[in-house]
C-alpha positions as a Python dict, from the first residue, in 0.01 Angstrom:
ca = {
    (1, 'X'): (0, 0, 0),
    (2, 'X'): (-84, 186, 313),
    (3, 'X'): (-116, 601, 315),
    (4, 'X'): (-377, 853, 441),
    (5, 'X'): (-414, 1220, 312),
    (6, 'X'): (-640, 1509, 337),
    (7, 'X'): (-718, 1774, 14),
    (8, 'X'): (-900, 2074, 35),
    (9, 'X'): (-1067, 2243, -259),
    (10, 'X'): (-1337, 2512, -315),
    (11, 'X'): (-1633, 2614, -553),
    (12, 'X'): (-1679, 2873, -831),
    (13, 'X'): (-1928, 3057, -1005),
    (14, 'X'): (-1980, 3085, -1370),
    (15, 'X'): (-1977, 3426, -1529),
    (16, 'X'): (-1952, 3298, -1885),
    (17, 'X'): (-2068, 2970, -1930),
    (18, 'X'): (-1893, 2716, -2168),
    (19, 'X'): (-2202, 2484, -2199),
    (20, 'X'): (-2234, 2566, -2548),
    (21, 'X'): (-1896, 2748, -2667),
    (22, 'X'): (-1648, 2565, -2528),
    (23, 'X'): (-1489, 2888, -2384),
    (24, 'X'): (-1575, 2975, -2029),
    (25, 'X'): (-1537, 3245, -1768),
    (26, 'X'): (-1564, 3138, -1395),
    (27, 'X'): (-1466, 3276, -1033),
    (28, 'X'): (-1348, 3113, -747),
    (29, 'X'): (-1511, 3115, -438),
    (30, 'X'): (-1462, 3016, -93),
    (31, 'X'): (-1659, 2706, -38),
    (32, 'X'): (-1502, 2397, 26),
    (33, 'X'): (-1528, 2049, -61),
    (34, 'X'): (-1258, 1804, 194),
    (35, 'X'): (-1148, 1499, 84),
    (36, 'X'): (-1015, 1209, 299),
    (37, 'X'): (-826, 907, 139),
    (38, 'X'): (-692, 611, 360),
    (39, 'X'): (-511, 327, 192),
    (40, 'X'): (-535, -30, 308),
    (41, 'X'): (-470, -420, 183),
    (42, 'X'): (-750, -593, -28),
    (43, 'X'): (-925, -450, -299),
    (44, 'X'): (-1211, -299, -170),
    (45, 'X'): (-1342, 75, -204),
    (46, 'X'): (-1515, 216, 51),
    (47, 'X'): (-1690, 607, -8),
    (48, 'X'): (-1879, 818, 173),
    (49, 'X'): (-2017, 1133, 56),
    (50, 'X'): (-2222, 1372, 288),
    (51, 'X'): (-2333, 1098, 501),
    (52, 'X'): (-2398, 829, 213),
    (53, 'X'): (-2662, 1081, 24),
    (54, 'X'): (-2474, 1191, -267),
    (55, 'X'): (-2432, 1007, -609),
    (56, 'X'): (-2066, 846, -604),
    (57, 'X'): (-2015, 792, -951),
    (58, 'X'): (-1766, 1076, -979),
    (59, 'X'): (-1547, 964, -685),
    (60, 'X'): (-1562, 633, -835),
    (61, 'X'): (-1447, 713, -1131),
    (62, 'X'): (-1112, 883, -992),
    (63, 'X'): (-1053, 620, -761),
    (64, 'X'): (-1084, 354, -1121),
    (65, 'X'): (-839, 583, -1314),
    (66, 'X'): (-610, 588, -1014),
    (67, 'X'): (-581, 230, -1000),
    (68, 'X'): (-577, 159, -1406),
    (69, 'X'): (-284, 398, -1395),
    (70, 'X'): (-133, 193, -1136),
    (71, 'X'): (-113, 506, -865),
    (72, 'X'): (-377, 287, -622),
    (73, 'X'): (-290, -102, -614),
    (74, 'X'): (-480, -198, -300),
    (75, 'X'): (-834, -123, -126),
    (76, 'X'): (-904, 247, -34),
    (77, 'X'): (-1166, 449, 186),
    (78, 'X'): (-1254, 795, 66),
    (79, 'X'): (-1489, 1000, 245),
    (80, 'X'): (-1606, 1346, 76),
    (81, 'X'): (-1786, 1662, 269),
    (82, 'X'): (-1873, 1979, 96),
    (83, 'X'): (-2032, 2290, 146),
    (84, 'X'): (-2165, 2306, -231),
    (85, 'X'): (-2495, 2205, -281),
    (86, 'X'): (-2454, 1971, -616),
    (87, 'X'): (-2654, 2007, -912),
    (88, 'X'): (-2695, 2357, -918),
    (89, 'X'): (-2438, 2511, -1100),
    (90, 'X'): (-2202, 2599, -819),
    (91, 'X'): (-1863, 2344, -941),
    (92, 'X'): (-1911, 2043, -699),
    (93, 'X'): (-1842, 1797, -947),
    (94, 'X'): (-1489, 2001, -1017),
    (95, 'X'): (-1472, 2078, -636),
    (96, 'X'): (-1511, 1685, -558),
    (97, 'X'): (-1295, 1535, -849),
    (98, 'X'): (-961, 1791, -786),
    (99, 'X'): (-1036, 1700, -423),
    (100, 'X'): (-1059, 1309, -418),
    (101, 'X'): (-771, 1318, -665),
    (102, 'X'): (-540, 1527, -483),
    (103, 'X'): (-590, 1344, -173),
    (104, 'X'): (-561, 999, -376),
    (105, 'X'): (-220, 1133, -510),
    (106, 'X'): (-112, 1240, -99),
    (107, 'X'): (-176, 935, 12),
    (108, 'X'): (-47, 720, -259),
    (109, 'X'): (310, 987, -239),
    (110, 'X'): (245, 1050, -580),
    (111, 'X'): (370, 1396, -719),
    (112, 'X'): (61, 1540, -974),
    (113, 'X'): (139, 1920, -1105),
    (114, 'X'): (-142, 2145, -1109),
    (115, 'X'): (-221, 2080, -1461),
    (116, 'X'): (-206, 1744, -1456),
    (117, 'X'): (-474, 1732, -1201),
    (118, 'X'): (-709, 1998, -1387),
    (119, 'X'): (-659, 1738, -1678),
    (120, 'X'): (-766, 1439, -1449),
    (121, 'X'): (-1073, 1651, -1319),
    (122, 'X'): (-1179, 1725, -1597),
    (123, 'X'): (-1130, 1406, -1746),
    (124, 'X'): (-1285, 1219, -1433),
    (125, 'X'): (-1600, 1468, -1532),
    (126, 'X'): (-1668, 1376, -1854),
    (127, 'X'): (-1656, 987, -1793),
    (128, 'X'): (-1890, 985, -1489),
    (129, 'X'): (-2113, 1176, -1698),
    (130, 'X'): (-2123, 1487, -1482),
    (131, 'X'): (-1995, 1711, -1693),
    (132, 'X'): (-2046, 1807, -2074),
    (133, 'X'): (-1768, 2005, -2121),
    (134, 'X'): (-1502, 1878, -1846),
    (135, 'X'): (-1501, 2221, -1708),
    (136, 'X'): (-1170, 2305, -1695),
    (137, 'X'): (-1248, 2639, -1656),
    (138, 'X'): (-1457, 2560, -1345),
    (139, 'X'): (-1164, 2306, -1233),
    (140, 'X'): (-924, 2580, -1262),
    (141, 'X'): (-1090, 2842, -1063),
    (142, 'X'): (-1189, 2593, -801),
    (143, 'X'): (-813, 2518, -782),
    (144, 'X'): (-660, 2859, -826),
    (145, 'X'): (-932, 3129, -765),
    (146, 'X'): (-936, 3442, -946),
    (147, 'X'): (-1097, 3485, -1271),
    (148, 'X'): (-1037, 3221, -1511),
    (149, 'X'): (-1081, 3212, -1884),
    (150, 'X'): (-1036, 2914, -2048),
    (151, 'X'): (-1093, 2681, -2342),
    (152, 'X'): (-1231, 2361, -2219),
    (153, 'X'): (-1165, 2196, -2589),
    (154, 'X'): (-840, 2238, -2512),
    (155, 'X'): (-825, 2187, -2158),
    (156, 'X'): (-560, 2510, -2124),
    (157, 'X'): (-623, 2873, -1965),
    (158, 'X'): (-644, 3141, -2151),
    (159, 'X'): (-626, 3389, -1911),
    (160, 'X'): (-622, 3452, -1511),
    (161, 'X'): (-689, 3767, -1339),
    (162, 'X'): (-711, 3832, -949),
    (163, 'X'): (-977, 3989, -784),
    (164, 'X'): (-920, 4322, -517),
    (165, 'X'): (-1049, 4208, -230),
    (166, 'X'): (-1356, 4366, 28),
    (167, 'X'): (-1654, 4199, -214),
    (168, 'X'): (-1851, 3925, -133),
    (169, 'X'): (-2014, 3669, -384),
    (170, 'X'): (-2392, 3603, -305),
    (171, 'X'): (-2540, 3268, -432),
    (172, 'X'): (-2912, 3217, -450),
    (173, 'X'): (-2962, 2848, -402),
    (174, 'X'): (-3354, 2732, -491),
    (175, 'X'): (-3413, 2371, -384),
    (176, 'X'): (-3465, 2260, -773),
    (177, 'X'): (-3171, 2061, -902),
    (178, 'X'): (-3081, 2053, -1286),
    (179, 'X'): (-2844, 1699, -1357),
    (180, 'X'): (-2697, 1744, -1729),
    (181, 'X'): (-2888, 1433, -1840),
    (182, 'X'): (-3138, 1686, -1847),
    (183, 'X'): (-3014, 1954, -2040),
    (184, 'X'): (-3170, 2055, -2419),
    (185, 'X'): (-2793, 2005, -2533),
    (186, 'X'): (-2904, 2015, -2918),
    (187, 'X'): (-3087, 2359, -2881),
    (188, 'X'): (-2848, 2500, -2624),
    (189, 'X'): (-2558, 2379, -2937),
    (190, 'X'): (-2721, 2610, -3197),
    (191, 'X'): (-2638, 2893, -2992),
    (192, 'X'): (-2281, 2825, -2968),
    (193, 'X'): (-2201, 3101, -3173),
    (194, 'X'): (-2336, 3390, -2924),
    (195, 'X'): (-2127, 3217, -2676),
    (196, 'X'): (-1835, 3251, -2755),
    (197, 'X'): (-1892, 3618, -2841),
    (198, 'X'): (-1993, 3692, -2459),
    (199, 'X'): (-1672, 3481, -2371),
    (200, 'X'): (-1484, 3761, -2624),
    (201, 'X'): (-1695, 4011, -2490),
    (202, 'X'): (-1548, 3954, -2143),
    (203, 'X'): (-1190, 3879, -2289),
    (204, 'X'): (-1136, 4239, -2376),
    (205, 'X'): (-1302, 4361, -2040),
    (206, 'X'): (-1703, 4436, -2028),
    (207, 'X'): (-1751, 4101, -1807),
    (208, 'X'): (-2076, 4253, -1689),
    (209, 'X'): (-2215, 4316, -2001),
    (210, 'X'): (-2071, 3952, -2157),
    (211, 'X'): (-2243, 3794, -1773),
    (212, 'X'): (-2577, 3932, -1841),
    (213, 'X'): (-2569, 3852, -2168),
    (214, 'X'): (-2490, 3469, -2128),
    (215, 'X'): (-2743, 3487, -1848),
    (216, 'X'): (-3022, 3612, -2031),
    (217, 'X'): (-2977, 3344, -2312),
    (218, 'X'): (-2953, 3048, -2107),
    (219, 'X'): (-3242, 3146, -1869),
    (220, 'X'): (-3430, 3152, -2195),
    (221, 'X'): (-3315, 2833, -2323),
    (222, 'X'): (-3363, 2599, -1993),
    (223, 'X'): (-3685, 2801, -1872),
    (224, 'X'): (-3525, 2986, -1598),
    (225, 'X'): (-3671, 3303, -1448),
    (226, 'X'): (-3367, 3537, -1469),
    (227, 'X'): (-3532, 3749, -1148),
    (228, 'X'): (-3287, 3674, -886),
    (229, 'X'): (-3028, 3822, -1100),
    (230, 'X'): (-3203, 4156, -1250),
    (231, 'X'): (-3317, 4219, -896),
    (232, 'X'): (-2978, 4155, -741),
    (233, 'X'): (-2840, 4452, -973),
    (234, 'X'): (-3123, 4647, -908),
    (235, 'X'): (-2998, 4642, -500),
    (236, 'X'): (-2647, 4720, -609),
    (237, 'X'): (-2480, 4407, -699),
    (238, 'X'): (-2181, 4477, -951),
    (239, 'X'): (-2208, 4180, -1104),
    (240, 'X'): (-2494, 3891, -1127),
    (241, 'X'): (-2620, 3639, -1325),
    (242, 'X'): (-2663, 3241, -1366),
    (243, 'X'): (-2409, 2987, -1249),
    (244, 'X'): (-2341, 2712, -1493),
    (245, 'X'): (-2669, 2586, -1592),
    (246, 'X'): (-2827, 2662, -1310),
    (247, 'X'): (-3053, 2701, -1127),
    (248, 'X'): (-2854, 2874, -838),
    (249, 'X'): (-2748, 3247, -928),
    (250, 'X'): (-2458, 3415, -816),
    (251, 'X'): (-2391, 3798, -713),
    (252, 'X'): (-2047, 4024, -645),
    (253, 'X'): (-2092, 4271, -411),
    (254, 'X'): (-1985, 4505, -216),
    (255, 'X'): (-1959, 4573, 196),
    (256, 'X'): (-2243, 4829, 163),
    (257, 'X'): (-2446, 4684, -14),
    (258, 'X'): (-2374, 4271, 25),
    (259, 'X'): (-2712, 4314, 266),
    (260, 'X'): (-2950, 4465, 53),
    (261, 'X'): (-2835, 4242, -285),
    (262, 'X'): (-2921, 3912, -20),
    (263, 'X'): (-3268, 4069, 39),
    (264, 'X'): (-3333, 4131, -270),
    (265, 'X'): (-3208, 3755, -354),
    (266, 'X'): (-3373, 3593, -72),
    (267, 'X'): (-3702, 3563, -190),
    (268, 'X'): (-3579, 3309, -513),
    (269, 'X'): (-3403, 3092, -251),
    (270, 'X'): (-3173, 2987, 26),
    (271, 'X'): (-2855, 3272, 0),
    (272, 'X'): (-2543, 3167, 100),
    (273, 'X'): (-2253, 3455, 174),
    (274, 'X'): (-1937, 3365, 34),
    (275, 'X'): (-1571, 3513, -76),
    (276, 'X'): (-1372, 3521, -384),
    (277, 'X'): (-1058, 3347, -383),
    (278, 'X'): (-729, 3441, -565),
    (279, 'X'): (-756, 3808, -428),
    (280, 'X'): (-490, 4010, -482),
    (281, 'X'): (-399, 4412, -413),
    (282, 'X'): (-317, 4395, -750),
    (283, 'X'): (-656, 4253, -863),
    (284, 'X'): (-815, 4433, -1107),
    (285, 'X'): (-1109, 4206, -1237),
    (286, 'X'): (-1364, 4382, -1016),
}
């Protein structure tokens, strides 16, 4: 078996987060995470991430469940380069897994519909050990953009909105990393409950309110300072709070005041300017 293919994917930012709940609300963003996949003879796999820096277990595991479903029956070189840092809440787990998969699928001239390769990226997730949940929510934003709310249980949106466009979303990117082996998953599991309410919350439409909420809960539970995002709305940001579990945080604003919102960030970390994707003149999320 002999193919090559290219996929390109992007990153996200949580608004609700699912860690505990299940339900999640995330937006898509415009980084991007490129996957290249060249089949060969042999056996062998061959993957490069970043320049050989990056832990490969998620690549590795689509590249297994590619060949135990019989889509990959020879050796294979996959290279990865993204724009998301990893481990800090900003979907390059998702990002990399819809990626590497999509490309495997090109390459192979396998047909995958877009569910079917949330499913697998989500799936991938959870056996590489990178994900709790399997974000499908974060998958599906990655994949789609917009604002996505979905059930991750159930691996199924519940609802997409686009976004008008002229906003920009802010990250605040501090050098610590939080893996999930790390996370207080049986304290962060008793709040469950308050979860899901912020994810209702933003269901029926006060996504601020539901985002600060879920914010200020997790900051408390994984000993976050929540500063980057109180001062962010303090400089105008419409919307800002913590992305997945952190510790990067995430702000929507506007042209006139995207400059003073990255000021205000920039002493908590590195900020990186970024877009929404799935914008829309019809978008009414923000």
């Amino acid at each position: 078996m002999e193919g090559e293919a290219r996929a390109v994917e992007h990153g996200a930012a949580t608004l609700v987060s699912a860690i505990g709940s299940f339900y999640g609300v995330t937006l898509g963003v415009s980084l991007e995470t490129i996957a290249h996949v060249v089949l060969g003879k042999g056996e062998k796999t061959s993957i490069t991430i970043d320049g050989g820096e990056s832990d490969t277990r998620l690549v590795s595991e689509c590249v297994r469940r590619a060949r135990a479903s019989g889509v990959l029956k020879g050796g294979v070189t996959v290279e990865v380069s993204s724009e998301i840092p990893p481990s800090r809440g900003m979907k390059s787990s998702s990002s990399v897994s819809l990626a590497v998969t999509g490309a495997l699928m090109k390459a192979a001239g396998r047909r995958i519909t877009p569910r079917g390769l949330l499913v697998a990226s989500a799936e991938s997730a959870i056996a590489a050990g990178v994900s709790i949940t399997g974000a499908y929510d974060d998958a599906a934003a990655c994949h789609f953009g917009g604002l996505i709310f979905a059930d991750n249980r159930r691996m199924r949106t519940v609802r997409r909105l686009h976004v008008r466009g002229g906003y920009s979303v802010l990250f605040c990117v501090p050098e610590r990393r939080i893996t999930k082996e790390s996370l207080p998953m049986e304290r962060i599991r008793r709040h469950a409950s308050a979860m899901k309410l912020f994810f209702d919350q933003a269901k029926r439409g006060s996504i601020g309110d539901a985002c600060r909420g879920s914010t200020m809960l997790l900051c408390g539970l994984l000993d976050i300072d929540p500063s980057p995002a109180l001062e962010a709305m303090n400089a105008g940001a419409l919307i800002s709070g913590l992305t997945g579990t952190g510790p990067a945080f995430f702000a929507v604003a506007g042209n006139r005041t995207e400059r003073r919102v990255a000021a205000a960030m920039s002493g908590f970390g590195k900020v990186m300017f970024t877009r929404p994707t799935g914008v829309s003149a019809d978008g009414y999320a923000f």
